[in-house]
C-alpha positions in Angstrom: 2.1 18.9 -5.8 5.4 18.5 -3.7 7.4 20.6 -6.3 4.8 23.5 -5.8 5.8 22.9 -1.9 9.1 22.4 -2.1 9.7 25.3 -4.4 7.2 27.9 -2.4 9.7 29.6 -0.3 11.7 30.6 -3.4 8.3 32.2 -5.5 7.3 33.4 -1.5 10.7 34.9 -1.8 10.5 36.6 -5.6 13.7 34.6 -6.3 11.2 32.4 -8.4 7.7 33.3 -10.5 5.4 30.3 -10.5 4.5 29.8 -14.5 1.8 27.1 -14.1 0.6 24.3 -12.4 0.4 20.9 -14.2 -0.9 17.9 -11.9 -0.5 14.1 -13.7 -3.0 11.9 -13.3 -1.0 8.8 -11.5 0.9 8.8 -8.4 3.7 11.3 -7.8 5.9 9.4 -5.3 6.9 6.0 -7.1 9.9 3.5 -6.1 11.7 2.8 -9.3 14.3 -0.1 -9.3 17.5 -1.3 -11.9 16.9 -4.5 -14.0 17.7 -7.4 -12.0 16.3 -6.0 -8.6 14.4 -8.9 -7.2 10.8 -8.3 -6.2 11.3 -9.3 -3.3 13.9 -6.4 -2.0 11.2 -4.2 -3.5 8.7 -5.7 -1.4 10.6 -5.9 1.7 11.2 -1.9 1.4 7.1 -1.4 1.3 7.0 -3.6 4.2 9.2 -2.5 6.3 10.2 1.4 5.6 7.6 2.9 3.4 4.4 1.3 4.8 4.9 2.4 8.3 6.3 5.8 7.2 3.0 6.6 5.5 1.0 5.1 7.9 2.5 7.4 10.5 2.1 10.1 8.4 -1.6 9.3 8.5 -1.8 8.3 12.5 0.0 11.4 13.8 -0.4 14.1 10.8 0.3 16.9 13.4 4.1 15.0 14.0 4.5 14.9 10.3 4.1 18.5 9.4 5.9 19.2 12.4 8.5 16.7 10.5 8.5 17.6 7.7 8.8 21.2 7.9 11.6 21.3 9.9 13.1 18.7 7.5 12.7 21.2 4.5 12.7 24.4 5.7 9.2 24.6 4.6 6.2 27.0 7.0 4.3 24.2 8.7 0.9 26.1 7.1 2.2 24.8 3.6 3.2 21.7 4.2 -0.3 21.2 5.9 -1.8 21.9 2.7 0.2 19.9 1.2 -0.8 16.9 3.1 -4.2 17.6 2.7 -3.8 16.7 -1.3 -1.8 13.7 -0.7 -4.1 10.3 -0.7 -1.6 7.8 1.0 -1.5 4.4 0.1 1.7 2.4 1.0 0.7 -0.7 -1.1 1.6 -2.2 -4.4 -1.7 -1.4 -5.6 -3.2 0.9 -8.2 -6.9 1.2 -8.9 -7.9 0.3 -12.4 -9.5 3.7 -13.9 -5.6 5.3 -12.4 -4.0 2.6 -15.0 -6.3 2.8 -17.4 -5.9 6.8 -17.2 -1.9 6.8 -16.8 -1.8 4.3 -19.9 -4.3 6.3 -22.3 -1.8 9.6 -21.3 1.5 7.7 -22.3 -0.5 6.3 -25.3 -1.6 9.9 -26.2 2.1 11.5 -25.6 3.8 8.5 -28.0 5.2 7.3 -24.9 3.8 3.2 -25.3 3.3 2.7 -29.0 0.8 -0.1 -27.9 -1.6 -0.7 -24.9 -0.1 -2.9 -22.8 -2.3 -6.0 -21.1 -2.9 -5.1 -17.4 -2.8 -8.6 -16.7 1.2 -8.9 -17.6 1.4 -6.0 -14.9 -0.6 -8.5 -11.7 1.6 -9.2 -9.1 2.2 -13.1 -9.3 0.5 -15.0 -6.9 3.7 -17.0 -5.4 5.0 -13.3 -4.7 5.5 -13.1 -0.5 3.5 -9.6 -0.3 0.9 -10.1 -3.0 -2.1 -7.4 -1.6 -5.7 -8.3 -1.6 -7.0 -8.1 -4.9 -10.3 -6.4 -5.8 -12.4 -5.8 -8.6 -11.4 -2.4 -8.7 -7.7 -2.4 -7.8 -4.8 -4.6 -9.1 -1.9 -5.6 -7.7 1.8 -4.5 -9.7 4.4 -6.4 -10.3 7.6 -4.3 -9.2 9.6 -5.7 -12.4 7.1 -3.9 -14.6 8.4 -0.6 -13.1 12.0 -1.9 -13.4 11.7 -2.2 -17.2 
């Protein structure tokens, strides 16, 4: 949904003509690392930029429009909807059923030739930030993402 925000003022404008809308079904904003990051830089970014950036976002939403529109030349009206669809979550975690859903698309597109076991995917339990686990949630290892 950000690239329907982002690119509004150009289809406001006529410069652009929106052809379609078409959401995935895993998260849109994702930190993707080189092979040979450590986990623990990855971590440390979570913990100390992105965490409190999202959680701000959520404390002071009125500031973060405010923000953010001025940020990207976007009307605040839009990027209040925008927020609206955003579920934030500034964790190393990813529910299940999303997994399951996001693995089942890149199954069906030929993107994984195989399933792969979520349990090669937990964060491992040395690992500084490791979130509380659930039964509904799991934790990722950042070098899955790196691969």
């Amino acid at each position: 949904m950000w690239e329907k925000y982002m690119t509004k003022p150009l289809v406001d404008s006529g410069e652009w003509t929106r052809v379609d809308e078409v959401p995935t079904p895993w998260p849109c904003f994702s930190v993707a690392v080189a092979d040979g990051v450590d986990v623990k830089d990855v971590n440390e970014l979570f913990r100390r930029i992105i965490r409190p950036e999202a959680e701000a976002i959520v404390s002071e939403p009125e500031k973060a429009v405010s923000e953010i529109a001025e940020e990207y030349d976007l009307a605040p009206d839009d990027v209040k909807r925008w927020i609206t669809t955003v579920k934030w979550c500034a964790k190393p975690m990813i529910p299940r059923d999303t997994l399951a859903l996001v693995q089942d698309t890149l199954l069906d597109a030929q993107v994984l030739t195989a399933p792969v076991d979520i349990k090669s995917l937990v964060i491992p339990e040395n690992t500084k930030f490791p979130p509380t686990l659930d039964d509904d949630s799991i934790g990722v290892d950042a070098n899955f993402f790196c691969n």
